[in-house]
Structure formats: structure tokens, C-alpha cells
N, C-alpha and C positions, 0 to 999 in steps of 0.2 A: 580711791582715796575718799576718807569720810567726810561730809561738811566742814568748813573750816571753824570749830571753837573759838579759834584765838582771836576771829572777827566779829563773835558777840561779846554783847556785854557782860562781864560775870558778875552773878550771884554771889555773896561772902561764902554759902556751903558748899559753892562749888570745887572750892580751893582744897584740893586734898593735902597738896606738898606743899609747902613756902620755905627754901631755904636760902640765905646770904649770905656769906663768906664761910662756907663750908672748907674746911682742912680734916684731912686724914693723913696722919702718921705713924711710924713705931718705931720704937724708942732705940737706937741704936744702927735706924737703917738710914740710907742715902743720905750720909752725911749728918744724922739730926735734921734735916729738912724734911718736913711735908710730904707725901706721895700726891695728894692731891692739895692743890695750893686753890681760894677764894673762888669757891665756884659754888654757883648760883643756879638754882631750879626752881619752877613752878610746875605742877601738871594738875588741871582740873578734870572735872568729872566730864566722862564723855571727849576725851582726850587723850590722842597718842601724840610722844612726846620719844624721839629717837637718839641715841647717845651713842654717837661714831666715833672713830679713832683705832689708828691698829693696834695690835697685841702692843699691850705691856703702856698704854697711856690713861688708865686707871677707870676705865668703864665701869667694869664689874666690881670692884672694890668702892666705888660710890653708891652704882646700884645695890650692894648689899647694906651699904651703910645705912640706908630706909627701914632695913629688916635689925639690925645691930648684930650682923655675919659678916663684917667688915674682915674679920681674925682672930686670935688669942693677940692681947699686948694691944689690940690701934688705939690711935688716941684720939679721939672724935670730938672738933672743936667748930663753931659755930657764931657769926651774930647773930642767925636767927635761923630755928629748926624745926618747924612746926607739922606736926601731922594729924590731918584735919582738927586745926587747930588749937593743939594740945602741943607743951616745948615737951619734944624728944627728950633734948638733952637730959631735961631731970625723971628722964624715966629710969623706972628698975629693972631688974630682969624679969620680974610678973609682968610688968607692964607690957614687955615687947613679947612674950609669948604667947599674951591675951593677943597681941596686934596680929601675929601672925598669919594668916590663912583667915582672917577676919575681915581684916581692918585690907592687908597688902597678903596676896600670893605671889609666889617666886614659880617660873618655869624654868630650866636649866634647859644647859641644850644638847645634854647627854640622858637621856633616859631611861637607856638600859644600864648604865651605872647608877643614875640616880632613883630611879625605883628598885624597893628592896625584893630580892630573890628571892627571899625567903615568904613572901606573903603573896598573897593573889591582888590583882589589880581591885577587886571590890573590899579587901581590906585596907588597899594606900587610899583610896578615895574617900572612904569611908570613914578613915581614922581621923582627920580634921574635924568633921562633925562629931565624934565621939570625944576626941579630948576637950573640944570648948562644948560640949555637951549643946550645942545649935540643933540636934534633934533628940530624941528620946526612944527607945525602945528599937530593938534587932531590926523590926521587918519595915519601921519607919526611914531607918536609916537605908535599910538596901533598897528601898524603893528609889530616894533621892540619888544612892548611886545609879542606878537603872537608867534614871533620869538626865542625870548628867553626863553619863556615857553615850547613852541617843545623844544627847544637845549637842556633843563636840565631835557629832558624825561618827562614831563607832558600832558598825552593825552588830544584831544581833547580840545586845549592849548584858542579856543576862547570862548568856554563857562568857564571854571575855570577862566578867565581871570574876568568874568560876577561874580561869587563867594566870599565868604567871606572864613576868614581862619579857621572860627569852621564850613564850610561844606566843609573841605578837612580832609584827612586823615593824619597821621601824617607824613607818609613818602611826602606824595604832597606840605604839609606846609613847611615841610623841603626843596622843592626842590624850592617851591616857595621865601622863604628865600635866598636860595642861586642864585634864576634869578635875586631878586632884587639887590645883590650883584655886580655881572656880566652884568649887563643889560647897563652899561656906557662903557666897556673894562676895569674896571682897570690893573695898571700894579702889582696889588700888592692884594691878597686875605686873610683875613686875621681868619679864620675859629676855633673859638674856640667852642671845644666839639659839632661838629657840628654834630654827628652821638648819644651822649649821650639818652638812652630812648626809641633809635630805637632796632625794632628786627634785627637778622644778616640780610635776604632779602634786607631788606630796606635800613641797614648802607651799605651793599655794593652798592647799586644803588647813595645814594648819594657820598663813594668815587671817584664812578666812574665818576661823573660828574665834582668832583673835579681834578682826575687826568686826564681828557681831559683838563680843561683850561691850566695846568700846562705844558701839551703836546704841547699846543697852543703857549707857550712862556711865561705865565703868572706865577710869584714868589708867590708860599705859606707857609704861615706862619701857621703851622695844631700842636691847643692845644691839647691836651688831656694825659689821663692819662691810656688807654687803648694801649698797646705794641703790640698788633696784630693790630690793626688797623694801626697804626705808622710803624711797619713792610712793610704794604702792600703799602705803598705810599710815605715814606720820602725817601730822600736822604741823607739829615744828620741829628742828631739827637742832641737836647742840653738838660740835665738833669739841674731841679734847686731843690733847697733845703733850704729852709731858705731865699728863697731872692740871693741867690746866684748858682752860676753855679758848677756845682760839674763835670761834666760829659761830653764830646761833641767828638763827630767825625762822618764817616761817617756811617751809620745805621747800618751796618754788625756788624761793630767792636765795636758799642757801645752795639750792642742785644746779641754781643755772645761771646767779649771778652771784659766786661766792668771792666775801673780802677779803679772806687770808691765801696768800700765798701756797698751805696745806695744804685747807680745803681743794682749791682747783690741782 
């Protein structure tokens, strides 16, 4: 586990997330109710920040709401929505695809679906830097892939770079996923069930890439539903249930003296 953040004092820029009474819904589902009802996050820089709960209590539908990949149709309501910042709420859609791979990367936890077949792995890493234009010129950008792919432990980083993602292995595609992630700086990582599928070897090789950015100064947002994994790398910990938040504090005290009846 990394030093604990939540024990110093924060800096105002350190604040990447600030949100309060967050709701997510659409328009015709569960009743006209909320999928996620008054929930509350912070994650600073240099901080992991873990979001439990099993299938279907609204993780990844929050975690995407960061990115505005909530769905077609959600209705994203707020007291306060800030990233680094800046109110979400009155953003556009320029806005959030500047943020993207900028500002917050998304890691999925499927990555031979989620990387496209059709291109080679030094084209998906590549292509974030190309559409916000963050480098300039063919042999600048293959170099920072180069670079990124050694960083997140991939040997031999200029041929796989040459490769597709059904001729890597699953742990390579996962780490490949995670350079494309990484490959802009963002301030903001946002890694749902990103180790899901893998064997232990391999889940620890990509935590561990995840808790170097986070070492870096970089805020993570780490879904899953796996408590050893979440042990070896959060800082604080937010249990949901139904859309809402049942559970939250910092890791220790939420794995080993938990309030809610759920959580234990």
C-alpha cells in the first residue's frame, strides 16, 4: 500500500474530483428513480480511491460519469461536480473529449475487446497523443509509445508495438490497455476491474503499474469487487449498494472495522 494521502494536509490543486450529491438516472428506468442516488467523492493527486460493491450496485456507471460514458439518455445531476476545478455539469461535449485521455484515462477490464483489432497496439497508444495533438510529428509520437510500453513493463516494447492485441497475451493486452491509458499524463486514472480474468502473477504485475502512477502523483479511481486486490493498493475505500453508498473511510478501517452490516 502507498503512503496514506488522506493523512496529509491537501493543497487546493491537489483536489482532482470534488463531488456532493451526485445522482444518475434514465428516464423511464427503475421506476423514475435514480440509479445512483447522493453520492459523494473526492480523489486527490497521488491517490487511490477504491469503489466496491457487487455486480449491478452502480460502480461503473458512476466511474464512467467522470468521463460523461455514463449511456445514451442518463441524467446527471449534482450539488457539486467539479474536475480539477472546473463545474462538470456545465461542460459540453468539446469539453469532455478535450478531458479525456488528458485530464482522466479509463482502463477497462476487457482488453481484448476493448482494443481495436483492427490497428496494432502502437496505433491504440498512439492515437490519444495524436487526436489532442500532445505530440507532433510520426517518429515523436512512436518514440513516446516506445516509451510507454517499456514504462508499463512490456518487453521488447518496439516490436509489440508492430502487433495486434489477439497476438499478445492477456496479461500484455492488459498492460497494453493501461499504456494507452497513461500515454497523455492524465491527472486522473480511472481503472475499472482492471485485473478481472487475470491469474494472481499477472494481477499483481499490472497493480503494480498502477500503483507507480499513483506514486507519480497521479489520482485513482480502482473499481472492483475483489478486497485483496483493493487492500494491496487503496487508500480509502467507498462501499455502494443499490446505487448508494453504504460504507467509506480509510482502507484499514473500512477491511477490518466495517460499519455497515454489507460491508462485513
Amino acid at each position: 500500500m502507498t503512503d496514506k494521502p488522506y493523512l496529509v494536509i491537501p493543497q487546493p490543486d491537489d483536489l482532482l474530483i470534488d463531488i456532493e450529491g451526485l445522482s444518475i438516472g434514465f428516464a423511464g428506468a427503475n421506476g423514475g428513480a435514480p440509479i445512483v442516488r447522493n453520492f459523494d467523492l473526492t480523489i486527490r493527486r497521488g491517490e487511490c480511491v477504491a469503489l466496491v460493491g457487487e455486480s449491478g450496485s452502480g460502480k461503473s456507471i458512476t466511474a464512467r460519469c467522470l468521463l460523461n460514458l455514463s449511456g445514451d439518455g442518463a441524467e446527471v445531476d449534482a450539488d457539486r461536480f467539479q474536475i480539477k476545478g472546473r463545474n462538470a455539469l456545465q461542460f459540453r461535449e468539446t469539453d469532455w473529449r478535450k478531458l479525456r485521455g488528458t485530464v482522466t484515462g479509463l482502463v477497462m477490464q476487457d482488453a481484448l475487446v476493448s482494443l481495436d483489432p483492427l490497428r496494432t497496439i502502437g496505433q491504440e497508444v498512439g492515437e490519444v497523443l495524436s487526436a489532442h495533438r500532445t505530440l507532433r510529428g510520426r517518429h515523436t509520437v512512436a518514440a513516446r509509445v516506445t516509451d510507454v510500453l517499456r514504462k508499463v513493463g512490456i518487453p521488447d516494447p518496439e516490436h509489440r508495438a508492430m502487433q495486434y492485441a489477439h497476438q499478445l497475451s492477456g496479461g500484455l493486452r492488459q498492460r497494453a490497455l493501461i499504456a494507452s491509458a497513461i500515454a497523455a499524463d492524465p491527472d486522473l486514472i480511472i481503472a475499472d476491474e482492471p485485473t478481472t480474468s487475470l491469474d494472481v502473477t499477472v494481477q499483481a504485475q499490472v497493480l503494480a503499474v498502477l500503483a507507480e502512477r499513483v506514486r507519480e502523483g497521479a489520482g485513482l479511481l480502482l473499481i472492483s469487487h475483489d478486497l485483496a486486490v483493493v487492500a494491496g493498493i487503496a487508500d480509502r475505500v467507498i462501499v455502494m449498494r443499490d446505487g448508494r453508498i453504504v460504507d467509506s473511510g480509510a482502507t484499514a478501517d473500512v477491511l477490518r472495522r466495517p460499519r455497515h452490516p454489507y460491508t462485513r
